[in-house]
C-alpha positions as CSV (number, residue, x, y, z in Angstrom):
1,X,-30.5,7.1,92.9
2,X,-30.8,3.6,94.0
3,X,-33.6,4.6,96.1
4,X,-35.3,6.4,93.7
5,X,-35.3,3.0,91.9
6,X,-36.3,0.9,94.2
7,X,-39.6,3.8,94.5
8,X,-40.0,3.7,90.8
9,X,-40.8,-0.1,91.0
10,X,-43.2,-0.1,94.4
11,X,-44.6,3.0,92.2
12,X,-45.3,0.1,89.4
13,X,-46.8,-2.2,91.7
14,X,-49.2,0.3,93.1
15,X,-50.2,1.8,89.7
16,X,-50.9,-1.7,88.3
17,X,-52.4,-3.3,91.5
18,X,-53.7,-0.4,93.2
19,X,-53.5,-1.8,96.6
20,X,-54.6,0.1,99.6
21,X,-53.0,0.0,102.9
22,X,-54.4,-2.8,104.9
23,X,-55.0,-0.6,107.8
24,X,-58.6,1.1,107.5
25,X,-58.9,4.3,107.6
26,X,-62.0,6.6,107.7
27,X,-62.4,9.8,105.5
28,X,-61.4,11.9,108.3
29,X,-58.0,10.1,108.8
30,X,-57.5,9.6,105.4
31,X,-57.6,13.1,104.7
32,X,-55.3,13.9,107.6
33,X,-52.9,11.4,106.9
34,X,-52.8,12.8,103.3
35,X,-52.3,16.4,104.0
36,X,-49.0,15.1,106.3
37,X,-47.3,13.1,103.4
38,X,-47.9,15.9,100.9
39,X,-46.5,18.8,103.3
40,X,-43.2,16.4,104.3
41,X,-43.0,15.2,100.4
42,X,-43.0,19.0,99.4
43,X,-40.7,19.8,102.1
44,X,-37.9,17.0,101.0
45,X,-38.4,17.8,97.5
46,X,-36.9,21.5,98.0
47,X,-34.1,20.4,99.8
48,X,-33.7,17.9,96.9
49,X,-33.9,14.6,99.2
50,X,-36.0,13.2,96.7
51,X,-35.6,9.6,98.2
52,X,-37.5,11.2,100.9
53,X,-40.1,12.6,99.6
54,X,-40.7,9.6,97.1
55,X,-41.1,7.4,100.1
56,X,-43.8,9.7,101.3
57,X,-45.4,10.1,98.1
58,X,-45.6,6.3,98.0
59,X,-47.0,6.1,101.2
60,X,-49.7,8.3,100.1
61,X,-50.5,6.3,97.7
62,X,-50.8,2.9,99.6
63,X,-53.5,4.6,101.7
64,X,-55.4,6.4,98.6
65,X,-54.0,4.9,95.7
66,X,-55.9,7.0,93.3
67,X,-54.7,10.3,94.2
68,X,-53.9,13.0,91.6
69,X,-51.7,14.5,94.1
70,X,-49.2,12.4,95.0
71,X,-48.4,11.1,91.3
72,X,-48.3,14.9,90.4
73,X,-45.6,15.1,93.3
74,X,-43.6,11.8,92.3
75,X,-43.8,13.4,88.2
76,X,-42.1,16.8,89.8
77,X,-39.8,14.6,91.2
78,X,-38.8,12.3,87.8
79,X,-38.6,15.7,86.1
80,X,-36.4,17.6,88.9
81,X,-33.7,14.2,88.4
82,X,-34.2,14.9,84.3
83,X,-36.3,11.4,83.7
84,X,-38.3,13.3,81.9
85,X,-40.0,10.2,80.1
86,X,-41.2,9.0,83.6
87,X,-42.2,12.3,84.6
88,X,-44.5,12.8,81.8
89,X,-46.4,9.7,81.8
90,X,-46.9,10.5,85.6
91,X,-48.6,13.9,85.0
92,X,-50.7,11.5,82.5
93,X,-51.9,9.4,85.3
94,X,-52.6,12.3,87.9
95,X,-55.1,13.8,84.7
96,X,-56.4,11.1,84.2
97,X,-57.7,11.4,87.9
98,X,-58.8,15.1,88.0
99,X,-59.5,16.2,85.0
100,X,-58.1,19.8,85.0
101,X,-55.6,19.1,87.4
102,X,-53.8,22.4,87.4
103,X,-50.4,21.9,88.2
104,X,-50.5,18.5,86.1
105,X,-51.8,20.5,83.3
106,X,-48.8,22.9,83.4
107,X,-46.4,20.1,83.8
108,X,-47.3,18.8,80.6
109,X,-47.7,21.9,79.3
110,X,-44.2,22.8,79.8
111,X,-42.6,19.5,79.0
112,X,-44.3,19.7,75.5
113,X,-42.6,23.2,75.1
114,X,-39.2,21.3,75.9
115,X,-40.4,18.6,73.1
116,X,-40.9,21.4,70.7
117,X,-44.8,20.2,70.5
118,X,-46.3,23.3,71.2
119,X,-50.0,21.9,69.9
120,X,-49.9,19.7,72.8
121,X,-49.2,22.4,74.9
122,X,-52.7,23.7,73.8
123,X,-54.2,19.9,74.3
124,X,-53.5,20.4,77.9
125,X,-53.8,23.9,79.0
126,X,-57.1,24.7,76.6
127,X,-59.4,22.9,79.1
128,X,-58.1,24.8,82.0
129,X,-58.9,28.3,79.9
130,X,-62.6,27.8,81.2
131,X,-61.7,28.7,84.8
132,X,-62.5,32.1,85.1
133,X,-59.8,32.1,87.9
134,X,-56.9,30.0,86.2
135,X,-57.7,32.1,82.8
136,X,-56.4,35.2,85.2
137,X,-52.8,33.6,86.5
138,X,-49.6,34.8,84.7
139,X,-48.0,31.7,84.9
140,X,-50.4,29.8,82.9
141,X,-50.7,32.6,80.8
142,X,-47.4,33.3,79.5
143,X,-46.9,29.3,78.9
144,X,-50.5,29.3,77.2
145,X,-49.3,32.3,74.7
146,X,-45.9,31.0,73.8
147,X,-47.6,27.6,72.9
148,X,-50.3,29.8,71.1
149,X,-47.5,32.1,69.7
150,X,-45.1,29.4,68.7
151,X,-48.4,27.7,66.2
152,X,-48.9,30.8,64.5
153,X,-52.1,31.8,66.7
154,X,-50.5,35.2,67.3
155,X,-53.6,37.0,68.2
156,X,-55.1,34.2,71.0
157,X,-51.7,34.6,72.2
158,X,-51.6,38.2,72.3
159,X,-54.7,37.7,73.8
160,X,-53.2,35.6,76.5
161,X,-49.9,37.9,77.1
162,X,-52.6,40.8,77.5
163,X,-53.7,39.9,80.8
164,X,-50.2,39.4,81.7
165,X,-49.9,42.0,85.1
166,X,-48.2,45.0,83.6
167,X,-45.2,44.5,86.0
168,X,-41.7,43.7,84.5
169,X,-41.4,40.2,86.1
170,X,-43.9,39.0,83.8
171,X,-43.8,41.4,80.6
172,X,-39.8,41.2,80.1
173,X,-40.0,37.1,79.5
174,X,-42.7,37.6,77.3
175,X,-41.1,40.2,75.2
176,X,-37.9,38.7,74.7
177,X,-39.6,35.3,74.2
178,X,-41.4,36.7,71.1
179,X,-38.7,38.6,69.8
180,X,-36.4,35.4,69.5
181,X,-38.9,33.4,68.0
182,X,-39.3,36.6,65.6
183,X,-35.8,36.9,64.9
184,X,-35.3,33.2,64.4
185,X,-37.8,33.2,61.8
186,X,-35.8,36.1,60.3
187,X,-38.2,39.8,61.8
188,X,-35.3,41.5,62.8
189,X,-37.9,44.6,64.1
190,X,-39.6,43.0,66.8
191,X,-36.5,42.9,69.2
192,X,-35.3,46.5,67.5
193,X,-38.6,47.6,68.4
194,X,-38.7,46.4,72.0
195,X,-35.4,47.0,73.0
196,X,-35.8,50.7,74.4
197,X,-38.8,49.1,76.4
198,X,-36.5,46.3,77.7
199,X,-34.0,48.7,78.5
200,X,-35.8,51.1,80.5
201,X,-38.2,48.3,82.6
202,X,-35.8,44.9,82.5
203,X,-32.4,46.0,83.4
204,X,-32.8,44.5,86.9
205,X,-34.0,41.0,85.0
206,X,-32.7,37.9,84.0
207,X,-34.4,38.8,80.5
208,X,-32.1,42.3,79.9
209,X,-29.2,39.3,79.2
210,X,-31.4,38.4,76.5
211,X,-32.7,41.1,75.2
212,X,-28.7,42.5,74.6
213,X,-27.9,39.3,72.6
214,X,-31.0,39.3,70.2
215,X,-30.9,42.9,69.8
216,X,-27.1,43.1,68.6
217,X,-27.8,40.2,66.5
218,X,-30.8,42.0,64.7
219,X,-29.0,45.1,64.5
220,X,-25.8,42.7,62.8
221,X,-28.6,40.7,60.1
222,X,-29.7,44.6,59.5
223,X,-25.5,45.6,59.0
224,X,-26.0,48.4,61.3
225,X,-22.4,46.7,63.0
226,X,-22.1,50.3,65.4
227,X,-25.0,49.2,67.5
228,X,-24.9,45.6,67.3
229,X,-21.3,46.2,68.9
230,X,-22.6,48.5,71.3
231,X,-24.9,46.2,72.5
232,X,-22.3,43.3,72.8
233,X,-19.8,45.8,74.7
234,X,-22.7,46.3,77.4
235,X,-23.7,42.4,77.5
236,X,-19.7,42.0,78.1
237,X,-19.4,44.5,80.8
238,X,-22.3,43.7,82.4
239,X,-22.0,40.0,82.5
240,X,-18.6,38.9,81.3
241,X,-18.7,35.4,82.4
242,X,-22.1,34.3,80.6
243,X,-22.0,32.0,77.6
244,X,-24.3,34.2,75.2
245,X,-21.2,37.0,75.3
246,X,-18.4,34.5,73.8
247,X,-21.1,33.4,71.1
248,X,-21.9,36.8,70.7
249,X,-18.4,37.9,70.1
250,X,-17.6,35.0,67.8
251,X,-20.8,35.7,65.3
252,X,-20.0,39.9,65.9
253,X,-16.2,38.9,64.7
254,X,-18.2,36.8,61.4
255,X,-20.0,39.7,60.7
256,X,-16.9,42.4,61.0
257,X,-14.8,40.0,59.1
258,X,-17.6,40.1,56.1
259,X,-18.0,43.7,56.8
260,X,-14.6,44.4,56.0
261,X,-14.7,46.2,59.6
262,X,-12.7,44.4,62.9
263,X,-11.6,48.0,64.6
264,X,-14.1,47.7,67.4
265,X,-13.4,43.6,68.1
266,X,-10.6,41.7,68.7
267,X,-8.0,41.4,65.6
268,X,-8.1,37.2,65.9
269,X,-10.6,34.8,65.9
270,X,-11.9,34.6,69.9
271,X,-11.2,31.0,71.5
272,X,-14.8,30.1,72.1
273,X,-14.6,27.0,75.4
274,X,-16.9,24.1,75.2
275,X,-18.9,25.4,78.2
276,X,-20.4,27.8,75.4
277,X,-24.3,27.1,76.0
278,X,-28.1,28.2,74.0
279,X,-30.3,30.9,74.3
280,X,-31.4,30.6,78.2
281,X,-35.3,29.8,77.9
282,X,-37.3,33.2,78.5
């Protein structure tokens, strides 16, 4: 950490000063010596020895100090430690040098999902939507129609989800995602509707978790309590250890209690642990 301050400061100094390397270098060399940093940088920064790959993102930058790349790669890095602040005004600056950066773009395009700002979300990705070529990708995709979904655009972002691939990798997220932000504004049907679809195509997914929670929490708002514990008995068996099953069997035991029914759940209260967490992100 102590290195990564000590890079955040010669970071400052470059930004403000923008001082190349003394050394001259022609195109040719620049180039060279650009593509070396950025493969090593990228290369230390999935092993997680950010130090490393900050000192050759800095490098970078003392040689071509105005290069979208490398303060794209030291924002990744800010956000991979959690300094979210830092990494956010970083994908700033590497916009501000190409326009339409992509992977800036979707930086700050996720980070305004995380800030619950969704309509800057839009700010960043809409520019991007006139690539015929970056219009196509799912990943942009799926984070420009939750942005579009989560402002009440529901058909642009139906629109977007459309040319999702029809493949489960990318159509489970996308379902689940808009049947919690259904059911938390109180549409029970979306998830009730989507769940046989889930169940057939998602079951080998990190989104089936999901899909089990919300759908035995619709089916509880709804009081249909047989399949809402149904669905909690298979999120249990099927992955006892994760924190949506204890929350799921504390609300399940609220909604017996109210119910009047506690035959299928435990007779006490369940002892929830702190480790309980959220809804994982879809």
């Amino acid at each position: 950490m102590k290195r990564i301050l000590i890079a955040l400061m010669s970071l400052f100094l470059i930004s403000c000063q923008s001082t190349p390397s003394k050394t001259s270098y022609n195109a040719g060399q620049k180039e060279q010596l650009k593509k070396n940093h950025l493969e090593l940088a990228q290369a230390y920064t999935k092993k997680n020895q950010y130090d490393k790959a900050m000192d050759h993102y800095l490098q970078l930058l003392k040689v071509l100090p105005n290069d979208s790349d490398g303060f794209y790669g030291i924002g990744e890095i800010y956000e991979n430690v959690r300094e979210y602040k830092k990494a956010y005004f970083t994908y700033v600056k590497a916009l501000k040098l190409t326009p339409k950066h992509y992977n800036a773009s979707m930086a700050l395009g996720r980070l305004n999902i995380k800030r619950k700002k969704p309509e800057l979300t839009i700010k960043y990705l809409k520019p991007l939507t006139s690539t015929a070529l970056v219009s196509q990708r799912p990943d942009f995709n799926i984070l420009y129609g939750k942005a579009l979904y989560l402002t009440n655009q529901k058909p642009k972002a139906k629109a977007a989800f459309s040319k999702l691939p029809k493949q489960s990798a990318w159509m489970c997220p996308t379902r689940v995602f808009v049947a919690k932000e259904d059911l938390r504004k109180g549409n029970t049907q979306t998830i009730i509707k989507y769940f046989p679809w889930i169940q057939k195509n998602c079951e080998s997914t990190s989104s089936y978790a999901n899909a089990l929670y919300l759908s035995s929490l619709a089916h509880a708002k709804t009081k249909n309590l047989t399949t809402a514990k149904m669905r909690f008995f298979a999120l249990k068996n099927l992955y006892p250890q994760n924190p949506l099953t204890q929350r799921l069997e504390y609300r399940l035991f609220n909604a017996s209690q109210t119910a009047g029914n506690q035959n299928n759940l435990k007779s006490t209260k369940p002892t929830l642990n702190s480790t309980s967490g959220k809804i994982p992100q879809s």
